[in-house]
Backbone bond lengths (Angstrom), bond angles and torsions (degrees), N, CA, C in turn:
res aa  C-N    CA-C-N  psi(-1)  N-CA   C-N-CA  omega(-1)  CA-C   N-CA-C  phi
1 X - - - 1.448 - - 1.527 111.27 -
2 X 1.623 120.64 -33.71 1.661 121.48 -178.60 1.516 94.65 -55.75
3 X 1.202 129.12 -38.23 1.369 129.44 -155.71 1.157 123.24 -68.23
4 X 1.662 108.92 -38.46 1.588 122.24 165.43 1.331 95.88 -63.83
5 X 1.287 125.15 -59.22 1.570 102.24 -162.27 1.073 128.82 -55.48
6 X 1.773 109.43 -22.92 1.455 114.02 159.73 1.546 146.50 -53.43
7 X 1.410 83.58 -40.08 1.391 109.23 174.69 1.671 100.46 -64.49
8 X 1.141 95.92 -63.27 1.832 100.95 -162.50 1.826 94.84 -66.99
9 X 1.212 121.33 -11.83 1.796 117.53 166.84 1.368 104.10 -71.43
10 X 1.205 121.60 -54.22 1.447 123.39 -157.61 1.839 105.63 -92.23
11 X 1.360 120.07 -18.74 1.666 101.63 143.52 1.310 116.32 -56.94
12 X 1.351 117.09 -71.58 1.715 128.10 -173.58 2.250 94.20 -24.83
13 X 0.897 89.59 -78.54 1.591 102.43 -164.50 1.261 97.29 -40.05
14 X 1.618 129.92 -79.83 1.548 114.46 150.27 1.462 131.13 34.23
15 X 1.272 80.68 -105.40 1.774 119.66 174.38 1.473 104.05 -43.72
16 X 1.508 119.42 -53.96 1.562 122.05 173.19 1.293 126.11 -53.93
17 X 1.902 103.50 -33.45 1.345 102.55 174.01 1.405 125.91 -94.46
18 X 1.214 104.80 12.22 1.450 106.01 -172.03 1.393 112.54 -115.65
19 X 1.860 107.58 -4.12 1.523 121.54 174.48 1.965 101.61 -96.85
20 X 1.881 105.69 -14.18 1.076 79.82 -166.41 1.984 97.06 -101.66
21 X 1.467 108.24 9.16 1.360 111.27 178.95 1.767 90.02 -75.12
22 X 1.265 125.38 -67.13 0.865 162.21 171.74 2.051 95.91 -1.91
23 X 1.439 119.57 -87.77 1.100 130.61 130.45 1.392 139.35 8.30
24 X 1.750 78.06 -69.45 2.086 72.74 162.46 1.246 119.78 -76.48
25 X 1.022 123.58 -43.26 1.494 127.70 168.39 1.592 111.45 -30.16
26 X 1.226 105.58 -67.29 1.813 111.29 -179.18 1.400 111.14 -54.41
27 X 1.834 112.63 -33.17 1.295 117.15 -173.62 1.904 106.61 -65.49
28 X 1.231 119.09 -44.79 1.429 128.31 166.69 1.425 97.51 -44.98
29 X 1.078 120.49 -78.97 1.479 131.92 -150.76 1.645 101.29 -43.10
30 X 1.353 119.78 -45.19 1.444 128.77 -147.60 1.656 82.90 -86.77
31 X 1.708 123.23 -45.17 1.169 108.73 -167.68 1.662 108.58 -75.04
32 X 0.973 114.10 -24.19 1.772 114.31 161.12 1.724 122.91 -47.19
33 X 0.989 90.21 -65.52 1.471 104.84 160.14 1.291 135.37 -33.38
34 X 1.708 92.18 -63.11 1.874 113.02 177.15 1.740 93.19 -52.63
35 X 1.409 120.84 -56.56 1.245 129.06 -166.65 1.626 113.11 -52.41
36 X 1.088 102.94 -52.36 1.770 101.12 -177.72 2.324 94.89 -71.02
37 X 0.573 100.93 -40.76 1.732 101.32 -169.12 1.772 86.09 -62.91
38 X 1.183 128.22 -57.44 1.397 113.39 164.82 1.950 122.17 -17.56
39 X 1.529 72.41 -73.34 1.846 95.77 -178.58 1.453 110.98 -50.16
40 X 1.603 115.43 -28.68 1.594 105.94 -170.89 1.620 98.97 -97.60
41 X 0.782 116.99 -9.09 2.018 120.52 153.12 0.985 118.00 -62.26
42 X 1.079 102.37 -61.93 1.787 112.15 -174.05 1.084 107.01 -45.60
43 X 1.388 125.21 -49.66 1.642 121.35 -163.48 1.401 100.18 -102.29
44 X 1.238 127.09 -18.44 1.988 109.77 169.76 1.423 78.01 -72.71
45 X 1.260 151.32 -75.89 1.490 132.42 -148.97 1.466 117.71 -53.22
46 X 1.080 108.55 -25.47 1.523 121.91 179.05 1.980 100.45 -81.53
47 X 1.230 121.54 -44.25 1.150 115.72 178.46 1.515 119.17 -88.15
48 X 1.447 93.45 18.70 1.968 90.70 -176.53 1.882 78.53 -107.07
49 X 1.327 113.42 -50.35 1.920 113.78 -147.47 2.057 66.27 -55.90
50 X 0.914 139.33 -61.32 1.446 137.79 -135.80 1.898 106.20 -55.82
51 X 1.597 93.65 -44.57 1.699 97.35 168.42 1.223 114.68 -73.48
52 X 1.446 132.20 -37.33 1.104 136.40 166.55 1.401 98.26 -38.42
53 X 1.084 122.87 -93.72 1.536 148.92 -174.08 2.188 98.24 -11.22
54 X 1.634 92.04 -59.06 1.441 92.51 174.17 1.820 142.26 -86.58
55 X 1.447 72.19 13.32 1.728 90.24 159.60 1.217 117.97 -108.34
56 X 1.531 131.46 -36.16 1.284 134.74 164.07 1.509 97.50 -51.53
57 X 0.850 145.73 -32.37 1.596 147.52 -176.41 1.279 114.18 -77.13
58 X 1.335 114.60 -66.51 1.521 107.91 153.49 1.515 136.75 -39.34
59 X 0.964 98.06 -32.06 1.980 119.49 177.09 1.234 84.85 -67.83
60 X 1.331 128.59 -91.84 1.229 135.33 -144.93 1.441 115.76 -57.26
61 X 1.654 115.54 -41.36 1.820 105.56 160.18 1.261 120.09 -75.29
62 X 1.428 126.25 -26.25 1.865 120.64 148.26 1.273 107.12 -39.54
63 X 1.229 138.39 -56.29 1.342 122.92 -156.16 1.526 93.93 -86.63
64 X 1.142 123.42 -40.62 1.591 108.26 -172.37 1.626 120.43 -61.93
65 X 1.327 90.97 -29.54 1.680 100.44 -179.08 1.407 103.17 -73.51
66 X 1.159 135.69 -23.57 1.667 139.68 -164.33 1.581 92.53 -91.47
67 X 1.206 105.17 -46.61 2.345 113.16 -175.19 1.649 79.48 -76.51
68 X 0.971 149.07 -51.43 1.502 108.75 -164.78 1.641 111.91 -102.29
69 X 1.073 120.15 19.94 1.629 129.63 162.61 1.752 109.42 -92.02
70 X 0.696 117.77 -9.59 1.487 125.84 -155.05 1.554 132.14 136.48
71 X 1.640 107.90 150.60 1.598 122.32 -174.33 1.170 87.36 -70.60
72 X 1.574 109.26 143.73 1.886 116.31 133.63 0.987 129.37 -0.56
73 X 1.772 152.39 127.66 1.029 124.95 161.08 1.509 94.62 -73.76
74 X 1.763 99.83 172.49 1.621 115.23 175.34 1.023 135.94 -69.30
75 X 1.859 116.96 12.11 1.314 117.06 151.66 1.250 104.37 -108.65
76 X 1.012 153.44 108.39 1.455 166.36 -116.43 1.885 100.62 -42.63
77 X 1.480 89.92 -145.90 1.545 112.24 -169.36 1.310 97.04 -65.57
78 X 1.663 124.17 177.15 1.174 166.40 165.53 1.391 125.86 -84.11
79 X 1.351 135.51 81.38 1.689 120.07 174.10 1.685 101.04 -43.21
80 X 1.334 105.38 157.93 1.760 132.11 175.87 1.824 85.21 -57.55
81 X 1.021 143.34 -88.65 1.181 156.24 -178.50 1.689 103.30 -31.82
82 X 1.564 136.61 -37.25 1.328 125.69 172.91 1.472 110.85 -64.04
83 X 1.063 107.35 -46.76 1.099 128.57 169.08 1.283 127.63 -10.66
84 X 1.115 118.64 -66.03 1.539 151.49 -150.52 1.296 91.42 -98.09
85 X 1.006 125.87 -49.74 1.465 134.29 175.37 1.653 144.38 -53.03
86 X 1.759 91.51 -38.69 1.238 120.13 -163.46 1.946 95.18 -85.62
87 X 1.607 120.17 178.76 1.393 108.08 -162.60 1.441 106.11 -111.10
88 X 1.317 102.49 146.46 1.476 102.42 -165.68 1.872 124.65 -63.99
89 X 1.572 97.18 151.02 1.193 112.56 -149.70 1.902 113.34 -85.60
90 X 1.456 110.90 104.56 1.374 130.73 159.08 1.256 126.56 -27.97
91 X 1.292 133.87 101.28 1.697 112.87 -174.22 1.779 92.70 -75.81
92 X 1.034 109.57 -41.94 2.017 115.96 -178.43 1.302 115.17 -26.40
93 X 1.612 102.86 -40.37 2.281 108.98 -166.47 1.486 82.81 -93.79
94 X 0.896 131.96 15.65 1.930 118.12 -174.16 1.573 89.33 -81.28
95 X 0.894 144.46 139.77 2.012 167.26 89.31 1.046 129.21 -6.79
C-alpha cells in the first residue's frame, strides 16, 4: 500500500511540476508581451505629445499672425473658419 502512495505522490509532484514549468513559460511570454505593449504606448504617446506639440505651434503663429494683422473686432474674437471668410484686411482703414 506505501507504494501506491508513492506512486500516486510522485505523479501529483510531476503533474505540479510540469503545470508549474508550464506557467513559467506563459509567465515570460506575458512579460514579453507586457514589454512590447509598453513600447507601443510609449511611442503613440510620444507620437500624439509630437502632433500635439504641432498644433500648439500652429495656434500660436495663427494667433500671432491674426494679433499682428489686426485688433479684435468689438464683438470679440474670430473662429479659424470666420476668418477665412471675412474680407481682406486694409492697412489704410487701420486708426
Amino acid at each position: 500500500m506505501s507504494t501506491e502512495l508513492f506512486d500516486q505522490l510522485e505523479q501529483k509532484v510531476s503533474h505540479a511540476l510540469e503545470t508549474i514549468e508550464m506557467l513559467r513559460l506563459e509567465v515570460e511570454e506575458l512579460r514579453d508581451e507586457n514589454q512590447k505593449l509598453k513600447g507601443d504606448r510609449d511611442n503613440g504617446a510620444s507620437r500624439l505629445n509630437d502632433i500635439l506639440a504641432r498644433f500648439s505651434q500652429l495656434e500660436q503663429s495663427s494667433s500671432s499672425d491674426t494679433d499682428s494683422d489686426s485688433a479684435p473686432a468689438a464683438g470679440g474674437e474670430h473662429s479659424p473658419s470666420e476668418q477665412h471668410t471675412s474680407q481682406p484686411h486694409h492697412p489704410s482703414h487701420q486708426f
